[in-house]
C-alpha positions in Angstrom: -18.5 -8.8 -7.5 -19.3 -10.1 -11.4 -20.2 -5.6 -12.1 -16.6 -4.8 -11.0 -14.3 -3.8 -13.8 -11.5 -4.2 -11.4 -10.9 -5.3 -8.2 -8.3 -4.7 -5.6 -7.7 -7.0 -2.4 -5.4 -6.0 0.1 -2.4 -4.9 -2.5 0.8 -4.7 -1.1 4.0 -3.7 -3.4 6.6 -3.6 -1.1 11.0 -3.2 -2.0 14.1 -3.8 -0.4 16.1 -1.4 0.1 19.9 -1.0 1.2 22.1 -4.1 1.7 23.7 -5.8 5.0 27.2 -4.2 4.1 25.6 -0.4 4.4 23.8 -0.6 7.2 21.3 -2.9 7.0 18.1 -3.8 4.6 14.8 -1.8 5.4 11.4 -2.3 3.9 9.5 0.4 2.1 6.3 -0.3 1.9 4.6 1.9 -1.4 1.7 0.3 -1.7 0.4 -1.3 1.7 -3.1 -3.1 1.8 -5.3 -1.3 -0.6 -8.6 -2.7 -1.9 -10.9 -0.7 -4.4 -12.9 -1.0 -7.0 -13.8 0.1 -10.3 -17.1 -0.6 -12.2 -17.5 0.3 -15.7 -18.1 3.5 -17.2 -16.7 4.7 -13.9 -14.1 7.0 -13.1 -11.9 7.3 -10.0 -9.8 9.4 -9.0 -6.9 8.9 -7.1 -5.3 11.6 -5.3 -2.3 12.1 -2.7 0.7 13.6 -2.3 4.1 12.6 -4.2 5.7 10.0 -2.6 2.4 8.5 -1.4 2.4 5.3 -3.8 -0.1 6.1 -6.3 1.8 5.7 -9.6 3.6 2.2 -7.8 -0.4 1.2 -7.5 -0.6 2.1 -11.3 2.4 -0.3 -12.0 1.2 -3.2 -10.2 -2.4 -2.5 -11.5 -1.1 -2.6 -15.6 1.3 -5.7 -14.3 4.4 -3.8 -14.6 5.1 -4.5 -10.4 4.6 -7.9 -9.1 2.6 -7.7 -5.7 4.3 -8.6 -2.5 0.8 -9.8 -1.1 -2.8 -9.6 -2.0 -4.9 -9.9 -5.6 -5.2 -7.6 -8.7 -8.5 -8.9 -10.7 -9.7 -7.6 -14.3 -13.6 -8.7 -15.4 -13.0 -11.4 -12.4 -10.0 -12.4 -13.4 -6.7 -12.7 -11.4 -4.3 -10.4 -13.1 -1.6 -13.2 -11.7 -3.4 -15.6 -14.4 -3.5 -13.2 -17.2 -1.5 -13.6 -19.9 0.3 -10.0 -20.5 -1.0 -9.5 -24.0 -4.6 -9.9 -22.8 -3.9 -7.5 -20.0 -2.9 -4.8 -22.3 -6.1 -5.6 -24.6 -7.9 -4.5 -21.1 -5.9 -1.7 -19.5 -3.7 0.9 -20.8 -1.9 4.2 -19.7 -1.7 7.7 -20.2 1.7 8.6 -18.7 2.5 12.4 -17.1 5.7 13.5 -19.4 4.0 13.5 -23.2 7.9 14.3 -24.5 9.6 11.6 -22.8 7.2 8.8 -23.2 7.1 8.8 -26.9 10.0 7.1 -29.1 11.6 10.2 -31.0 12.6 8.0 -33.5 8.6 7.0 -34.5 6.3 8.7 -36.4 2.9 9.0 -35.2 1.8 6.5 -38.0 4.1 4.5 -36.6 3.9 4.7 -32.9 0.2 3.7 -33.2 0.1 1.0 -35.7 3.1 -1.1 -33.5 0.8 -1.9 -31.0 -2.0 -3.4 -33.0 0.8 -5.5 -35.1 2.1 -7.0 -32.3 -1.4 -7.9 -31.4 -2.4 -9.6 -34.3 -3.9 -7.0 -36.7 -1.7 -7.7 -40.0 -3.9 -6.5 -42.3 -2.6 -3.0 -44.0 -5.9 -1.6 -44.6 -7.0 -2.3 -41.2 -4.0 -1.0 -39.3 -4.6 2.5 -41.4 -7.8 2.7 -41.0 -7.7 2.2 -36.9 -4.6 4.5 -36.7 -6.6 7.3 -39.1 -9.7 6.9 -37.1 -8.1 6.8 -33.4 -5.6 10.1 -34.9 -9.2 11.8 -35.5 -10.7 10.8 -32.4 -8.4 12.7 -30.4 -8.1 15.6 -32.4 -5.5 15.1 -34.4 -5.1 16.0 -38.5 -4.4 12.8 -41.0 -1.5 14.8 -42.2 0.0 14.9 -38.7 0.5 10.7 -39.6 4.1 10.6 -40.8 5.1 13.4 -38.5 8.0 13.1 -35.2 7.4 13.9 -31.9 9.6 16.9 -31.9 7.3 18.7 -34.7 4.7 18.6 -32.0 3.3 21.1 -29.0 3.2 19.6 -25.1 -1.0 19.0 -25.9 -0.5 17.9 -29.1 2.0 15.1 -28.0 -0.3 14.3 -25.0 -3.3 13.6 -27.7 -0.7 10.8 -29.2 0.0 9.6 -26.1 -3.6 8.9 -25.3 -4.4 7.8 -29.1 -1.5 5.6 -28.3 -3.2 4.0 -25.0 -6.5 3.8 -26.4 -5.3 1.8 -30.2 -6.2 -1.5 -28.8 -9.5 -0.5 -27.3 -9.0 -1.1 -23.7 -11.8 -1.3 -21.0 -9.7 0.4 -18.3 -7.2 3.5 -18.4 -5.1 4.2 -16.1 -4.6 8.6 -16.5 -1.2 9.0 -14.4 -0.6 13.2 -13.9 -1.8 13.5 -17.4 -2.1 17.1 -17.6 -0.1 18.2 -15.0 3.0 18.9 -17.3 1.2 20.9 -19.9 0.3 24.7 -19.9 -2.1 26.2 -18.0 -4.1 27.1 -21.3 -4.2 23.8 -22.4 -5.0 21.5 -19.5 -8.7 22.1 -19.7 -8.9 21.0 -23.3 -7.1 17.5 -22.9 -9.7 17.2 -19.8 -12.5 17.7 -21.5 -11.2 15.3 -24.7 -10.6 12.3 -22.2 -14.7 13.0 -20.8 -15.5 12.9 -24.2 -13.8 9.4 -25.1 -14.8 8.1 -22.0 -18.8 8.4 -23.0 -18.2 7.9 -26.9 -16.1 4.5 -26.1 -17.6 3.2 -22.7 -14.1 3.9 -21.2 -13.1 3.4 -17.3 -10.5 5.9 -15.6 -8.7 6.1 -12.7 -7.0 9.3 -12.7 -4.2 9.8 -10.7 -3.1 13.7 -9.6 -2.4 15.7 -6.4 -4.5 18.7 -7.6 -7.9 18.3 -6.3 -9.5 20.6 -8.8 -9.0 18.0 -11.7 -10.1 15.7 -9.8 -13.3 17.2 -8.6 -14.4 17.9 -12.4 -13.6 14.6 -13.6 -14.2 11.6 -11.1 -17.3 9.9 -9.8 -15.6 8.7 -7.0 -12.6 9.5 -5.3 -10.0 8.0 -3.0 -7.1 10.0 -1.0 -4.0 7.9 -0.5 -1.3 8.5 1.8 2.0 6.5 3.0 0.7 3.8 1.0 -3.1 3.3 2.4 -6.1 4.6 1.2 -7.1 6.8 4.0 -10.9 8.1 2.8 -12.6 6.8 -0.2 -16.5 7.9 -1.6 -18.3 9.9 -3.6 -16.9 12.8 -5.3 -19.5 15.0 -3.9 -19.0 13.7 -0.3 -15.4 13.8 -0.2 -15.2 17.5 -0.9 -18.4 18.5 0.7 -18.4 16.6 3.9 -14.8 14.9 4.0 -14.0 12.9 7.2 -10.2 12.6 7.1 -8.0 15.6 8.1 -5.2 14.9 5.5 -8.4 15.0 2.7 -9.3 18.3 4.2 -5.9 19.3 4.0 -5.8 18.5 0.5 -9.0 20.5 0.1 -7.9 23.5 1.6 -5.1 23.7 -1.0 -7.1 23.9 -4.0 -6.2 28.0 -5.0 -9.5 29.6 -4.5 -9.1 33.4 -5.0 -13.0 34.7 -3.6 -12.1 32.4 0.3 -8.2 33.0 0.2 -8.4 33.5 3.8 -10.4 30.8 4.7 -8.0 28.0 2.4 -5.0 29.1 4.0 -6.3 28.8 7.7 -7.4 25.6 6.9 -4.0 24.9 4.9 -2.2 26.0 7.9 -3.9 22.8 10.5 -1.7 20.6 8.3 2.1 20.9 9.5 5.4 19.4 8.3 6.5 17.0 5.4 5.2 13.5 4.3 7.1 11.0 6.7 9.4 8.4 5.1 7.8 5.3 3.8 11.0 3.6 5.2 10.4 5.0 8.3 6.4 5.1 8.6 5.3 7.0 12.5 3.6 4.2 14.4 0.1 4.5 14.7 -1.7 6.6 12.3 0.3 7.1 9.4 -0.8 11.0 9.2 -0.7 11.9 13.0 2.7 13.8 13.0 1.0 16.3 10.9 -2.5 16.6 12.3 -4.3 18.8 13.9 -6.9 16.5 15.8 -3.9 14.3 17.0 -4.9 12.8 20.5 -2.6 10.0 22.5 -4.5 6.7 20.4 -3.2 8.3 16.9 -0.2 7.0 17.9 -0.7 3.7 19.2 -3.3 2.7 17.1 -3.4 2.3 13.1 -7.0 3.4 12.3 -9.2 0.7 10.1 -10.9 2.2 7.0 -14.5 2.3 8.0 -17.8 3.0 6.7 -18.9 6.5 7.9 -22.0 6.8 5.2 -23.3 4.9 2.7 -20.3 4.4 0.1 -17.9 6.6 2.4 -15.4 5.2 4.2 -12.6 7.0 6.2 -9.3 5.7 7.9 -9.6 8.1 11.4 -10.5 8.0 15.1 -12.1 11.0 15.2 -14.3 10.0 11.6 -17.5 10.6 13.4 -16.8 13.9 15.0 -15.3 15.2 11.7 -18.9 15.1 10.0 -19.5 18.7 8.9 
């Protein structure tokens, strides 16, 4: 559709692993037919487990993983017939480690005027006053300029990494765990500065985490992935109030919630076991070794990703019956 930002088609990022001398080659399949959507202005969040594929979705989205099968669009564009440099002009990222995904060696100045340079901005005056303006944007001092990563707090180093992302004005961000390695104490404030970029600059998002309760405050929509597949996918107000798939409701029940303690862990206990390997996928339904409503079809038959409401859609047998 000409409103989508971007469009996913039946993405699949597999990799070989192992050789014939050590016992043989074996497929993992991390990403494994995945189609979503994101319109502008929208933000989605995209949550799972680790392990489950969502930052090897990330990659293939920015280009960084070539697709084994299926189509990556950007404004209607194949992302196959992009040339990099215009794909970067469209879609950035905000990684998870703020201290390892910064050059120690670069000042701030420095780490934010590269990437308009190598873009064509070669005017001096320019460069300064994008770098001063995106530094103030996110919070950041004009003295904190000619500074190193090291002088810097977690948040603070976070703020470049998003000024950083957001330099060449990109339609789409892609927010991998962005908070996740910071303090308690400061996770709420580099929350609330990406809402406020996202309605100052018309931004997109899709925010990747496994904790629900980021997600819940930030995204429109939301889609649960697991061993590779999207599993459940709607509103954000429909997936937590009226959630079809057990592993979603799984994922639910683990949000901390001190006034219905007792109520989250019965329904954390209906979950059992570890994430199977994505080497060595259960047949069937991906998530039937660990649910509760597993009959004899979970494990014959791979549930399709269906439509259970309007803009709802859930990957289960028992979808219908789930409906609280």
């Amino acid at each position: 559709m000409a409103d989508q930002l971007l469009e996913l088609r039946d993405l699949a990022v597999h990799f070989t692993v192992g050789s014939a001398l050590r016992g043989g080659v074996k497929t993992l399949k991390a990403v494994d037919g995945v189609t979503l959507d994101v319109k502008p202005g929208e933000c989605l969040g995209l949550v799972g487990e680790s392990g489950c594929g969502k930052s090897t979705l990330a990659l293939a989205i920015m280009g960084l993983v070539p697709p084994t099968s299926g189509e990556v669009s950007l404004n209607g564009h194949s992302l196959a017939a992009r040339d990099r440099m215009e794909t970067a002009r469209t879609v950035q990222m905000v990684f998870q480690d703020p201290y390892a995904s910064l050059n120690p060696r670069q000042t701030v100045r420095r780490t934010l005027a590269d990437p308009l340079r190598l873009h064509g901005v070669s005017d001096k005056a320019e460069v300064n006053e994008r770098v001063m303006d995106m530094m103030a944007k996110v919070g950041l001092r004009p003295d904190h300029a000619d500074r190193y990563p090291h002088e810097f707090s977690g948040g603070q180093r976070q703020r470049i990494g998003i000024a950083r992302a957001l330099i060449l004005r990109p339609r789409l961000v892609i927010c991998d765990e962005p908070v996740s390695a910071l303090d308690v104490s400061i996770r709420a404030q580099i929350i609330n500065l990406l809402l406020e970029l996202k309605d100052e600059l018309g931004l997109s998002y899709i925010l990747i985490s496994h904790d629900l309760g980021v997600v819940e405050h930030v995204s429109d929509r939301v889609a649960v992935m697991y061993l590779g597949r999207i599993v459940e996918q709607g509103g954000w107000q429909e997936i937590f109030e009226n959630p079809r798939h057990p592993y979603t409701r799984a994922l639910i029940a683990a949000i901390p919630d001190p006034f219905h303690r007792a109520d989250a862990l019965v329904a954390r206990s209906k979950a059992h076991g570890e994430i199977p390997s994505a080497l060595n996928p259960p047949p069937g339904c991906p998530f039937n070794p660990r649910c509760p409503m597993k009959a004899d079809r979970c494990t014959a038959e791979q549930p399709v990703l269906e439509a259970v409401a309007p803009g709802h859609d859930a990957a289960c047998h028992f979808r219908d019956s789930a409906a609280s």
